[in-house]
VOLO-127254 format. One record per residue (C-alpha): x, y, z; residue in three letters; residue number from 1. Coordinates in steps of 0.5 Angstrom, whole numbers, plus 500, padded with zeros to 3 digits. Example, Ala and Ser with C-alpha at 12.3 -4.5 7.8 and 13.67 -1.06 7.14 Angstrom:
! residues 2
east:525; north:491; up:516; residuo:ala; num:1 $
east:527; north:498; up:514; residuo:ser; num:2 $
END
This chain:
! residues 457
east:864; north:696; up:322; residuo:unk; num:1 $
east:857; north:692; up:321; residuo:unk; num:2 $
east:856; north:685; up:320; residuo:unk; num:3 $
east:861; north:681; up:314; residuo:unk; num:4 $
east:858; north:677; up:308; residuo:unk; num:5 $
east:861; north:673; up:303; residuo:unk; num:6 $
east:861; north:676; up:296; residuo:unk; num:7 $
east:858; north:683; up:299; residuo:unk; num:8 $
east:863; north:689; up:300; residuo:unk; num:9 $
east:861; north:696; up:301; residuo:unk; num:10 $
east:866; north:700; up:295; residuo:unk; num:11 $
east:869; north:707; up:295; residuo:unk; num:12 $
east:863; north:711; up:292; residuo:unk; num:13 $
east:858; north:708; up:297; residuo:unk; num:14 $
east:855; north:703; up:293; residuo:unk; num:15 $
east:854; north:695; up:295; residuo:unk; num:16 $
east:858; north:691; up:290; residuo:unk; num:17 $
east:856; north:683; up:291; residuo:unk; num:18 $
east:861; north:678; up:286; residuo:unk; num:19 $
east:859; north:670; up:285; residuo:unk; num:20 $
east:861; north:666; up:280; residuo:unk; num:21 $
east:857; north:663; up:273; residuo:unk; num:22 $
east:859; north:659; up:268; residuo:unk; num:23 $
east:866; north:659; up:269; residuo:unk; num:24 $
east:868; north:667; up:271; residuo:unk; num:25 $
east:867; north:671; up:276; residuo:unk; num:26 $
east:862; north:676; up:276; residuo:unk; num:27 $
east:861; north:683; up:280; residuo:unk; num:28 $
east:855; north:687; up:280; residuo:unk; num:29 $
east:853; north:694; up:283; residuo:unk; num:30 $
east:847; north:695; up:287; residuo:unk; num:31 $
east:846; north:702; up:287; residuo:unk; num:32 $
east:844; north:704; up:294; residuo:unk; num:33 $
east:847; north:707; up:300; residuo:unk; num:34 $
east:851; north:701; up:305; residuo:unk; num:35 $
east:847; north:702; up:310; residuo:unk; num:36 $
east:847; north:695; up:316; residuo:unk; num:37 $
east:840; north:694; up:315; residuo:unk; num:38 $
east:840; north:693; up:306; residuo:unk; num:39 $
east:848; north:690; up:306; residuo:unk; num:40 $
east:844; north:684; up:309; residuo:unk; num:41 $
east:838; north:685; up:304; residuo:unk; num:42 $
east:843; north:685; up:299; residuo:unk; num:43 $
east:848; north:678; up:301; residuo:unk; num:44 $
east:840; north:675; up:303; residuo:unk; num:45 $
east:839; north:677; up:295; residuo:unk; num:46 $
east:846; north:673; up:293; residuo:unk; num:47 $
east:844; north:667; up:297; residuo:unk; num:48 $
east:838; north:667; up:292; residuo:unk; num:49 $
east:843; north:667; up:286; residuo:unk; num:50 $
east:847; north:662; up:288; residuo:unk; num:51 $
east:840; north:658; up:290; residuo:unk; num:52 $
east:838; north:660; up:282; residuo:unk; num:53 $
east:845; north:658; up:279; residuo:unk; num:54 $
east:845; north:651; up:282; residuo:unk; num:55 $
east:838; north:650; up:281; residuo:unk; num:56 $
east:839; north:652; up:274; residuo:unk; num:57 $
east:834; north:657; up:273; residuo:unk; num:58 $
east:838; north:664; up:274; residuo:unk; num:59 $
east:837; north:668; up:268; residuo:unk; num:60 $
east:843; north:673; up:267; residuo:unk; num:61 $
east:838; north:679; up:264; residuo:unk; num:62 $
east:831; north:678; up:269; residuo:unk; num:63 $
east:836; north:680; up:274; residuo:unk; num:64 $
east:841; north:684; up:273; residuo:unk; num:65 $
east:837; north:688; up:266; residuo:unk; num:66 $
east:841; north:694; up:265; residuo:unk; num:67 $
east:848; north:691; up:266; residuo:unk; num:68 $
east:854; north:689; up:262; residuo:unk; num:69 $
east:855; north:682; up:264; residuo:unk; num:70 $
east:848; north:680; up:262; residuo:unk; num:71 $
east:850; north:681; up:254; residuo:unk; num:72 $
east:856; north:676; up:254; residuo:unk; num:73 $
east:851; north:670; up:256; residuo:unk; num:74 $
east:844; north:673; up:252; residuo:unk; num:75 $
east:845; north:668; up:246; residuo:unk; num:76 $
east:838; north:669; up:245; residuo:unk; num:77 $
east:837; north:674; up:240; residuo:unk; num:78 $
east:836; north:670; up:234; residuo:unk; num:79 $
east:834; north:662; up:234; residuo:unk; num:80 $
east:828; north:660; up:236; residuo:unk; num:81 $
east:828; north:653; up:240; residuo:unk; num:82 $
east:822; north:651; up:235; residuo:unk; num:83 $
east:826; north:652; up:228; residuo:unk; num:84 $
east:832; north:649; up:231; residuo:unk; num:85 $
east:828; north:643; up:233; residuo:unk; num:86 $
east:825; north:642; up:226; residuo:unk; num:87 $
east:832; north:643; up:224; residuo:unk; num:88 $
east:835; north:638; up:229; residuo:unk; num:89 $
east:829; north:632; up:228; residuo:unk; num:90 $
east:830; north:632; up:221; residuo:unk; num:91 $
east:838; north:633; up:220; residuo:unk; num:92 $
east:838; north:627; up:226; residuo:unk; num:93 $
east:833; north:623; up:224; residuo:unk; num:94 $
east:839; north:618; up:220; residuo:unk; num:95 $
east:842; north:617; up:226; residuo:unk; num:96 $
east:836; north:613; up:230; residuo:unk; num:97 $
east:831; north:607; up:228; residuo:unk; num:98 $
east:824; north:608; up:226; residuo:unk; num:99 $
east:820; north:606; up:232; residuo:unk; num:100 $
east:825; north:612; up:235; residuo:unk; num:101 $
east:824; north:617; up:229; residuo:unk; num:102 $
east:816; north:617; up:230; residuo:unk; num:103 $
east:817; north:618; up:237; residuo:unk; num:104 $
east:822; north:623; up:238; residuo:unk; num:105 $
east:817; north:627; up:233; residuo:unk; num:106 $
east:811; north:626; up:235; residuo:unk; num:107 $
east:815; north:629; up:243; residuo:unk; num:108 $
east:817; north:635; up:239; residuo:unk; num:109 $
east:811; north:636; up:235; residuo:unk; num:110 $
east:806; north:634; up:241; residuo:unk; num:111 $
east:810; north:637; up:247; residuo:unk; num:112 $
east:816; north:640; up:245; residuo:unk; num:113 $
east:814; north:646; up:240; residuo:unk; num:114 $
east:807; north:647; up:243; residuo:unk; num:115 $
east:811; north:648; up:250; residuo:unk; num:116 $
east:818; north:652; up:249; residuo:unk; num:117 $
east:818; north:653; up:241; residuo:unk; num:118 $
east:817; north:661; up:243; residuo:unk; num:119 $
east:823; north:661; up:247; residuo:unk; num:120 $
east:830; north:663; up:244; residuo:unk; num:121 $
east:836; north:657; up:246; residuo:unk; num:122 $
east:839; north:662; up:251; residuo:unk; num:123 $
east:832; north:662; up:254; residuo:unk; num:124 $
east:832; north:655; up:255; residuo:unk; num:125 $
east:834; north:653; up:263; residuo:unk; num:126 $
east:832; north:648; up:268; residuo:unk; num:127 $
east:827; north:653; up:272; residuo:unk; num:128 $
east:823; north:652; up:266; residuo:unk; num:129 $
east:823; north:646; up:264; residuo:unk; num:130 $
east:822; north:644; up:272; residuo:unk; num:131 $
east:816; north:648; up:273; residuo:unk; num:132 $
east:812; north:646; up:267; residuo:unk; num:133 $
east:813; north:638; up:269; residuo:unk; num:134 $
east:811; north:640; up:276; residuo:unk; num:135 $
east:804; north:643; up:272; residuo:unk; num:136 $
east:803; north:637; up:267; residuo:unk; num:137 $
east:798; north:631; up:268; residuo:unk; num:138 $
east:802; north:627; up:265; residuo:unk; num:139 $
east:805; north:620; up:267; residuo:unk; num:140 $
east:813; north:621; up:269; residuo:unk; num:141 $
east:815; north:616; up:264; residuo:unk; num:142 $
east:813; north:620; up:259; residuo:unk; num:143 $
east:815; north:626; up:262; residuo:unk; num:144 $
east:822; north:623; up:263; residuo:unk; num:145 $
east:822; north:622; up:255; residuo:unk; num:146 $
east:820; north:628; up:253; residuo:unk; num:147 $
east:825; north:632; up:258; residuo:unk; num:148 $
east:831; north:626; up:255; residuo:unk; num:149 $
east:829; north:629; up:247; residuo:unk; num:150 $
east:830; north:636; up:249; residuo:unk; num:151 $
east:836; north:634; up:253; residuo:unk; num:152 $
east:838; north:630; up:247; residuo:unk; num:153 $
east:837; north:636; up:242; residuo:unk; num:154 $
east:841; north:643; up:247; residuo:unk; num:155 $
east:847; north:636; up:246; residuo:unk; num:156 $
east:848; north:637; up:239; residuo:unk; num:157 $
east:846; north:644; up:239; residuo:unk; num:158 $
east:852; north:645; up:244; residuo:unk; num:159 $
east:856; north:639; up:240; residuo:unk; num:160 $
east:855; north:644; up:233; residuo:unk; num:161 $
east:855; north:651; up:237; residuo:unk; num:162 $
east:849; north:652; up:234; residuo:unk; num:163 $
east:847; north:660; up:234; residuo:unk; num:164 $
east:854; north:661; up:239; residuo:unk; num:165 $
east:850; north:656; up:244; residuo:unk; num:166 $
east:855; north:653; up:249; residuo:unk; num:167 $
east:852; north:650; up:255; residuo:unk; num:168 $
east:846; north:646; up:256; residuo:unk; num:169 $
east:842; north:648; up:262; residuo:unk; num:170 $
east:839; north:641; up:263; residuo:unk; num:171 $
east:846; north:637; up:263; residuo:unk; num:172 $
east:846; north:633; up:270; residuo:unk; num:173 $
east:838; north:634; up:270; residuo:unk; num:174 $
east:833; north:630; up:272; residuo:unk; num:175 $
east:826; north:630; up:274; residuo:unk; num:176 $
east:823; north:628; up:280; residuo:unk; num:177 $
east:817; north:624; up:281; residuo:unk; num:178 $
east:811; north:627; up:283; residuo:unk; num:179 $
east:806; north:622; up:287; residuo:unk; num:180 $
east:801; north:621; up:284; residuo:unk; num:181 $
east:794; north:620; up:287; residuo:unk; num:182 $
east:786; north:621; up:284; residuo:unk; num:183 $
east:780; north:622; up:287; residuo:unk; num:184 $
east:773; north:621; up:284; residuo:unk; num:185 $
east:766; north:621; up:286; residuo:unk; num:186 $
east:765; north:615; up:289; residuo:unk; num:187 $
east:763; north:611; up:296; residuo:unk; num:188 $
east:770; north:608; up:298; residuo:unk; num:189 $
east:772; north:615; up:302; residuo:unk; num:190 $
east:766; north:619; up:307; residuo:unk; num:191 $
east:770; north:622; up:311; residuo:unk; num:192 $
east:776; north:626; up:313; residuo:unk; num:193 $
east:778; north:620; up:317; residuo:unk; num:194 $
east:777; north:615; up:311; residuo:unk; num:195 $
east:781; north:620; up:307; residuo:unk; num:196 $
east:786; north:621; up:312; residuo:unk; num:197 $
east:787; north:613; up:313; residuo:unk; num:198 $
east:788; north:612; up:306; residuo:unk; num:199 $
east:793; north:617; up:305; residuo:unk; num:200 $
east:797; north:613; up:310; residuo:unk; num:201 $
east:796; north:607; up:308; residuo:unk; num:202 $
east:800; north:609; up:300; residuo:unk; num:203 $
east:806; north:609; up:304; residuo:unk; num:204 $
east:808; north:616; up:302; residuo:unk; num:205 $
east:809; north:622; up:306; residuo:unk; num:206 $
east:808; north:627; up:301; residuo:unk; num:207 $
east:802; north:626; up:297; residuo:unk; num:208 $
east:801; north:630; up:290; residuo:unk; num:209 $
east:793; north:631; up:290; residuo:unk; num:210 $
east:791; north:633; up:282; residuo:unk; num:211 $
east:785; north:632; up:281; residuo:unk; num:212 $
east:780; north:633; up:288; residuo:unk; num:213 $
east:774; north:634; up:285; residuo:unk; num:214 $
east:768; north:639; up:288; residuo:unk; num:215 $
east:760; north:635; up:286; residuo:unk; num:216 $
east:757; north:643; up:285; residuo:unk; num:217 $
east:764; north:646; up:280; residuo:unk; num:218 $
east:769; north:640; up:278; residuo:unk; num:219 $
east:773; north:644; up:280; residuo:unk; num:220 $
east:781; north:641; up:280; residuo:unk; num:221 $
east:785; north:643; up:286; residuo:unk; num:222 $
east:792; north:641; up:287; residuo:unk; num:223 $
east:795; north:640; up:294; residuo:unk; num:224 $
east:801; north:638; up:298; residuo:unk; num:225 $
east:798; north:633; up:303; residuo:unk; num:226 $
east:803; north:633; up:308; residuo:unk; num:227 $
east:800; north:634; up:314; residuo:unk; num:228 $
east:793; north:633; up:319; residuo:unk; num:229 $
east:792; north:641; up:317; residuo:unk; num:230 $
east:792; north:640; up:310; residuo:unk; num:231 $
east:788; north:633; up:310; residuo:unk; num:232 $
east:782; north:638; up:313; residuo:unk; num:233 $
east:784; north:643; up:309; residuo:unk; num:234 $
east:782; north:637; up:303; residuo:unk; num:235 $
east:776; north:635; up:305; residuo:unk; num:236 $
east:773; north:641; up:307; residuo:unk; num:237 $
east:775; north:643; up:299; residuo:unk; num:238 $
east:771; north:636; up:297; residuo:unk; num:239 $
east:765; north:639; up:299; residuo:unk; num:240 $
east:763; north:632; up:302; residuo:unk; num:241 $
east:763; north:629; up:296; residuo:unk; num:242 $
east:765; north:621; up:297; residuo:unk; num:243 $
east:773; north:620; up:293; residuo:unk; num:244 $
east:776; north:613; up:291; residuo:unk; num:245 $
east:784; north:612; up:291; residuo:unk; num:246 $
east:786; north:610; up:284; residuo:unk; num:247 $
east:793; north:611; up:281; residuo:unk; num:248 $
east:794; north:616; up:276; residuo:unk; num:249 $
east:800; north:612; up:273; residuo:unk; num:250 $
east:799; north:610; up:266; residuo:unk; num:251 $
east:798; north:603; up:264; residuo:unk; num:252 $
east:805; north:602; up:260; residuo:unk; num:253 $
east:810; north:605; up:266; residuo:unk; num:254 $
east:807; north:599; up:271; residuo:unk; num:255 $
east:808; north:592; up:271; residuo:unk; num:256 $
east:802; north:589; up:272; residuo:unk; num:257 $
east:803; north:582; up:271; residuo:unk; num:258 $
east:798; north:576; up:270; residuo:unk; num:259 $
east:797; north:571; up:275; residuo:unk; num:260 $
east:798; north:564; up:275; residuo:unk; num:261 $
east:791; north:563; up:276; residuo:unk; num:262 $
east:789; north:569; up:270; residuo:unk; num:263 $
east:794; north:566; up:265; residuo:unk; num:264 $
east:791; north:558; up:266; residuo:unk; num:265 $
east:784; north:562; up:264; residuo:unk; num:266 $
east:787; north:566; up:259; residuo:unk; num:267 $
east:790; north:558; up:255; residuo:unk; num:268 $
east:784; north:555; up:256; residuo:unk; num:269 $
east:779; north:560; up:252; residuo:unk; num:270 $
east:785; north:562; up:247; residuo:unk; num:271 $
east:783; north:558; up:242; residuo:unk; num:272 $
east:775; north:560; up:242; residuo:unk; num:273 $
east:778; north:568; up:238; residuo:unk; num:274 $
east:782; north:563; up:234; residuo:unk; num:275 $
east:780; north:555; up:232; residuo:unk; num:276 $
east:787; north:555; up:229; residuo:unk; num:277 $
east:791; north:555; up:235; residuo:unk; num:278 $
east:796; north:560; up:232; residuo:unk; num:279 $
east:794; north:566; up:237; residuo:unk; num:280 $
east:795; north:561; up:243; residuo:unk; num:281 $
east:801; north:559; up:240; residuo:unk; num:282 $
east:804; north:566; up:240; residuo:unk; num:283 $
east:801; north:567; up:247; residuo:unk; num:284 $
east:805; north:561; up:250; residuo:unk; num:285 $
east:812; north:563; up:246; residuo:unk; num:286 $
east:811; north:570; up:249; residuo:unk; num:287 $
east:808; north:568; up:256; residuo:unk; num:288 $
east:815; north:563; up:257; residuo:unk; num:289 $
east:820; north:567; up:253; residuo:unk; num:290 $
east:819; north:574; up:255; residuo:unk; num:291 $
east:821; north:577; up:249; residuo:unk; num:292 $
east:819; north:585; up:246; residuo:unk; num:293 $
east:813; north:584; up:242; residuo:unk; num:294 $
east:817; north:588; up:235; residuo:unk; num:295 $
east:823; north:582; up:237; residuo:unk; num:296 $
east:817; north:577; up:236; residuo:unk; num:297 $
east:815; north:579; up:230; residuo:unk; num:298 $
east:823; north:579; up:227; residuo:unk; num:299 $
east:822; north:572; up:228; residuo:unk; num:300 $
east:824; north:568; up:222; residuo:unk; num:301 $
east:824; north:561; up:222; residuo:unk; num:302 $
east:831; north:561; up:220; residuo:unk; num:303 $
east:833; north:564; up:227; residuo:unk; num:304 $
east:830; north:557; up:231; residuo:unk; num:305 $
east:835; north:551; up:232; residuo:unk; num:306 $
east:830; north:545; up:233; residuo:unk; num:307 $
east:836; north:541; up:235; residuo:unk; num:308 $
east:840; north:545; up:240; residuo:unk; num:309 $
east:832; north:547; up:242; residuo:unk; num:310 $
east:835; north:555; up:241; residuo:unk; num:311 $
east:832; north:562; up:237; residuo:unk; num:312 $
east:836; north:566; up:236; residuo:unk; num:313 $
east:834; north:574; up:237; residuo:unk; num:314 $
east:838; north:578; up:233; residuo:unk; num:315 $
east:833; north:584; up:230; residuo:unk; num:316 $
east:826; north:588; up:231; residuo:unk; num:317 $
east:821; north:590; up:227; residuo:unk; num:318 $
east:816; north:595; up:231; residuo:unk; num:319 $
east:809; north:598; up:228; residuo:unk; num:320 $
east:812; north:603; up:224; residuo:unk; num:321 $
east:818; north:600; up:220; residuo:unk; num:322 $
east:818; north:597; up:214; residuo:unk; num:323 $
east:824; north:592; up:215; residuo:unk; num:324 $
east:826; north:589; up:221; residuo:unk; num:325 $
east:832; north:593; up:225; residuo:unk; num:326 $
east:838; north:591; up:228; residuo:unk; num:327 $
east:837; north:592; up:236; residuo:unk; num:328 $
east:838; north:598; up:239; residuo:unk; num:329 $
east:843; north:595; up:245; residuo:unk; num:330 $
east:848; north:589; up:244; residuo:unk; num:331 $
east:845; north:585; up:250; residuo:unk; num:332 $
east:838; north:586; up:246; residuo:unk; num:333 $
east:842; north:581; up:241; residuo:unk; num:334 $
east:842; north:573; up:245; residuo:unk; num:335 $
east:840; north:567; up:244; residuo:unk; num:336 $
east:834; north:563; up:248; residuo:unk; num:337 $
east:835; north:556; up:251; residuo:unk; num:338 $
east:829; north:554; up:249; residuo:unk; num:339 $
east:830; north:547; up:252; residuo:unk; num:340 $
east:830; north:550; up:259; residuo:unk; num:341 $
east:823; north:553; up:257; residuo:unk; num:342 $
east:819; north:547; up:255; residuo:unk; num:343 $
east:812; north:551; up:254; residuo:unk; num:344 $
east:815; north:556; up:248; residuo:unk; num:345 $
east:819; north:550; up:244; residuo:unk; num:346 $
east:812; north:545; up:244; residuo:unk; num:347 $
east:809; north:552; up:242; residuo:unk; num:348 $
east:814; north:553; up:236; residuo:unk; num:349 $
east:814; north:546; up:234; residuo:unk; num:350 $
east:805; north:547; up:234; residuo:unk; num:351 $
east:806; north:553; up:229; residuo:unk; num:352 $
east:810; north:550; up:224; residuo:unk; num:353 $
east:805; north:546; up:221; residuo:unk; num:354 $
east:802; north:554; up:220; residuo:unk; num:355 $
east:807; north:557; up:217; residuo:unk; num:356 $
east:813; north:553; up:216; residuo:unk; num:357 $
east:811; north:552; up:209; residuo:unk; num:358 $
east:808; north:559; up:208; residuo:unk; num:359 $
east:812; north:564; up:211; residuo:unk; num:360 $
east:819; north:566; up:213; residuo:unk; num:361 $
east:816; north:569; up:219; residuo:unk; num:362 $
east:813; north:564; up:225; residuo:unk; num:363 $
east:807; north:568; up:227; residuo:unk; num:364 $
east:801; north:571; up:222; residuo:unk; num:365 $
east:794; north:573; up:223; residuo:unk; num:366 $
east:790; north:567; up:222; residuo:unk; num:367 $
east:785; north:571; up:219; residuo:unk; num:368 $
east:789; north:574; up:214; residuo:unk; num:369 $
east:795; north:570; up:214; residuo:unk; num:370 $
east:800; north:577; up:213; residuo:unk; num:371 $
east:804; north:579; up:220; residuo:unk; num:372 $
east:801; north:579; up:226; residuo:unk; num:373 $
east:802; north:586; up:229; residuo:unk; num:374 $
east:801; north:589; up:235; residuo:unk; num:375 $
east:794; north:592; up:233; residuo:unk; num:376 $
east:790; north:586; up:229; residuo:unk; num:377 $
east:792; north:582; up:236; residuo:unk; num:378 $
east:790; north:587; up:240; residuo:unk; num:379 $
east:784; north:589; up:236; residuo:unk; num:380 $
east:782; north:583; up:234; residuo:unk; num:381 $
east:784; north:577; up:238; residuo:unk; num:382 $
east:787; north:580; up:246; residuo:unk; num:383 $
east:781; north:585; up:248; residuo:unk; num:384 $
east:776; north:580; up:247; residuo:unk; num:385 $
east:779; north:574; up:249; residuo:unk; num:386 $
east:781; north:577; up:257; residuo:unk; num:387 $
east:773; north:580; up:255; residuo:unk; num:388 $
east:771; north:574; up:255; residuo:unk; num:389 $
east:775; north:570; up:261; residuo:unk; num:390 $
east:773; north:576; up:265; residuo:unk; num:391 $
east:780; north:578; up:266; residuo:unk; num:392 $
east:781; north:586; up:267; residuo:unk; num:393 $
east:784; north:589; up:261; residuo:unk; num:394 $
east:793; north:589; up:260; residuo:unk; num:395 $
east:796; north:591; up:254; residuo:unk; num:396 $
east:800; north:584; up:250; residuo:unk; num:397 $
east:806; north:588; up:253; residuo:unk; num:398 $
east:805; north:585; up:260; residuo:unk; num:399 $
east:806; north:578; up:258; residuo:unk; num:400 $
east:814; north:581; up:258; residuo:unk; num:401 $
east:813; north:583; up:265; residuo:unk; num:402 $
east:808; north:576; up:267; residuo:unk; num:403 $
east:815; north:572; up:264; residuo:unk; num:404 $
east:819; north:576; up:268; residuo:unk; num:405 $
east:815; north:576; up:275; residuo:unk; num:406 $
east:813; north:569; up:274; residuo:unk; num:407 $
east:821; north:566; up:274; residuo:unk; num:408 $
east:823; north:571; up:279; residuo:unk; num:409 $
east:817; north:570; up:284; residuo:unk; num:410 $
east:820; north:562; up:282; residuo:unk; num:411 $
east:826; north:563; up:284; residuo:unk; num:412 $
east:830; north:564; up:278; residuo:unk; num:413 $
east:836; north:566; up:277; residuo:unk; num:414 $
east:836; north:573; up:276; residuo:unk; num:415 $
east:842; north:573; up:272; residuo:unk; num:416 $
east:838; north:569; up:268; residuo:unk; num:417 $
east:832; north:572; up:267; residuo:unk; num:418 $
east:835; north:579; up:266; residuo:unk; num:419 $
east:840; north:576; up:259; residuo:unk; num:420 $
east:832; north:572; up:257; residuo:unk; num:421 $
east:830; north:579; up:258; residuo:unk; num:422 $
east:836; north:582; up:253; residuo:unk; num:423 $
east:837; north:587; up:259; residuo:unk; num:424 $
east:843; north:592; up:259; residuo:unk; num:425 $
east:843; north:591; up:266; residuo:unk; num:426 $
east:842; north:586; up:271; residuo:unk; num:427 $
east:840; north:592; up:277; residuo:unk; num:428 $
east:835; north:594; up:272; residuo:unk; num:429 $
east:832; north:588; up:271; residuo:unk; num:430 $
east:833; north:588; up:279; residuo:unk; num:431 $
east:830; north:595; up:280; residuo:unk; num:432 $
east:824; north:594; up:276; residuo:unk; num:433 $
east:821; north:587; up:278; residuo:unk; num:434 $
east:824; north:587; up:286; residuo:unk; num:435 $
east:818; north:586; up:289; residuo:unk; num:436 $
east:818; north:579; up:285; residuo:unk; num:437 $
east:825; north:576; up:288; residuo:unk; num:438 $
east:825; north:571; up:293; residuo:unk; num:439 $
east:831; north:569; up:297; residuo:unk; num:440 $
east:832; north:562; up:294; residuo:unk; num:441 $
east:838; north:561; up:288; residuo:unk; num:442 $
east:835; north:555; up:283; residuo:unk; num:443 $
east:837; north:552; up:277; residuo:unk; num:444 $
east:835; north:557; up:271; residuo:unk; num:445 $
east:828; north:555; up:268; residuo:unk; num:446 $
east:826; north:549; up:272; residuo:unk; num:447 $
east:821; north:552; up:276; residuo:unk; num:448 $
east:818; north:557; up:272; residuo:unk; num:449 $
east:817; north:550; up:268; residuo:unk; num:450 $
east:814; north:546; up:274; residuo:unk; num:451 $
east:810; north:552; up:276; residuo:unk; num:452 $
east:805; north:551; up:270; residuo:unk; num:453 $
east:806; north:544; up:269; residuo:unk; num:454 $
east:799; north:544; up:271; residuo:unk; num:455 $
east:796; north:549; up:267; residuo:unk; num:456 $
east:798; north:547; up:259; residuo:unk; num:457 $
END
């Protein structure tokens, strides 16, 4: 008797049969050829891949097994297309969620979702899939993480109903894994292998995703794994010895790219040339020393401020898309700020009063208009020109949550602290995000971040 393998046995008509199991059972299949040593051992390399498939989520019942019986019970695919079910799900789901998310979550199905996958029947739907399109997209992993966490959102509630008999999300328990990112474009930084090689160790990184290697005869866009001396050759000789720079592929809004100290004093000093009133430097300071979300900003109310208890209460959010302020969408984004420990926002509230306190409900307005101040006047209006103008690169407003954040760490605040004013859920994601800020030290919460610019305002 030959060789044993696990789950593969000769049967009695001189066939080879394997068992395994999926989604709960146990199932056996006949492979119709002769029991010799040689293909028992082809087909237990064969089981291995099953199982490899079934535990990476991409085996497919019918692609391996067509003609058998067994392939019926888990075809759930013969009638819902994913694309009508999401129409369906993101217009019967859109009670449930805020406004800012309803816009988000539909332009996710409608941009990525329908376009990608609205073909496939739900049965269709597996892991394999979904891992192979995130590998080939150009996108940012943030995004690709939202929009992996909408469609994993959707197969929940499709299991929860038992939409078109489907029982099993196969993303469940599913998580991307971030590609490192690095592209290269013609320049002088890089004129040889050795460059190339060098700035390759200096990232830090072992494992090298090359996306966009351009050629100067064809822009042609190749994809390698750097991971050794052969493959850098093989790159640069694929450069056609054209020069490359390093930049970063990660888009603006998933890195924290805080001002520094020396920037925010340049950027306090020329606020007032966008907007004489002072009104756009008032916002600028509150949002510089309070961290807060810019749609939490523009919920404010004169009410929510104690100019007593030196406090604001932070309670809604009204972002770009809805026509009423929210409630918050986690509890820890409820809290209330100390103003008394953050001198600079509270002098900067008591400034703008004299704007708007008689006028409005709410604290900040576009001068210009005196209606809301929204993301997009400000930015069009009054933040491009003035880091225009101050020669200061580009950020968008949202860093001036992350230049809070980093300030008070690198001060040596509280974490504790500076993770409640952030309204994190977390004090780890608070960690996670902004890590490389925290010093050893352990201050009274809000006095250094004061003292650090007592020199600039």
């Amino acid at each position: 008797m030959g060789r044993q393998y696990e789950g593969v046995r000769q049967t009695r008509d001189n066939t080879i049969q394997i068992n395994f199991r999926y989604k709960g059972k146990r199932l056996y299949e006949t492979i119709p050829i002769p029991p010799t040593a040689k293909n028992i051992k082809i087909v237990a390399n064969k089981r291995g891949e099953i199982l490899t498939a079934i535990e990476e989520g991409k085996f497919v019942y019918k692609d391996t097994f067509p003609d058998s019986k067994n392939a019926d019970q888990f075809d759930l695919s013969c009638h819902v297309t994913l694309k009508t079910f999401l129409k369906e799900w993101i217009d019967n789901s859109s009670i449930y969620r805020h406004s800012a998310t309803n816009k988000g979550y539909n332009s996710i199905v409608k941009t990525h979702l329908i376009p990608t996958f609205g073909k496939l029947k739900l049965g269709e739907i597996h892991w394999g899939n979904v891992e192979t399109w995130q590998k080939k997209s150009p996108l940012a992993h943030k995004t690709l993480i939202n929009i992996i966490s909408v469609l994993r959102q959707a197969l929940n509630d499709a299991v929860d109903e038992k939409f078109d008999g489907f029982d099993t999300n196969p993303l469940e328990g599913r998580r991307i894994k971030k590609k490192i990112a690095i592209q290269y474009i013609h320049t002088a930084d890089i004129k040889s292998e050795k460059d190339l090689k060098n700035a390759i160790s200096n990232s830090g990184e072992s494992r090298i995703k090359l996306p966009a290697l351009l050629t100067s005869n064809t822009n042609e866009k190749l994809t390698y794994m750097v991971r050794s001396s052969t493959e850098i050759a093989r790159a640069w000789s694929k450069m056609d010895g054209t020069h490359a720079t390093m930049n970063s592929v990660i888009n603006d809004d998933d890195v924290v790219n805080p001002f520094t100290a020396k920037e925010i004093a340049v950027i306090i000093d020329n606020a007032k040339k966008v907007d004489p009133s002072g009104q756009i430097l008032n916002y600028i300071v509150f949002q510089l020393f309070t961290g807060l979300r810019p749609s939490e900003t523009r919920a404010l109310l004169w009410s929510d401020v104690d100019f007593i208890n030196e406090t604001v209460s932070v309670t809604k959010a009204l972002t770009e898309v809805a026509t009423m302020p929210e409630p918050p969408k986690t509890n820890s984004s409820r809290r209330t700020i100390d103003l008394w420990r953050m001198k600079p926002a509270l002098q900067a509230l008591q400034n703008q009063r004299d704007h708007t306190v008689l006028v409005n409900k709410q604290i900040f307005n576009n001068p210009r208009t005196n209606d809301l101040l929204k993301d997009n006047a400000f930015g069009k209006t009054y933040w491009r020109p003035l880091l225009q103008m101050s020669g200061i690169k580009y950020r968008k407003p949202y860093q001036m949550r992350h230049t809070f954040a980093s300030q008070a760490i690198s001060s040596g605040e509280e974490l504790g602290w500076v993770s409640a004013t952030l309204g994190h859920e977390k004090k780890s994601f608070t960690f996670d995000t902004y890590t490389k800020y925290i010093p050893s030290d352990n201050p009274d919460a809000g006095k250094k971040l004061e003292k650090r610019f007592a020199n600039i305002l």
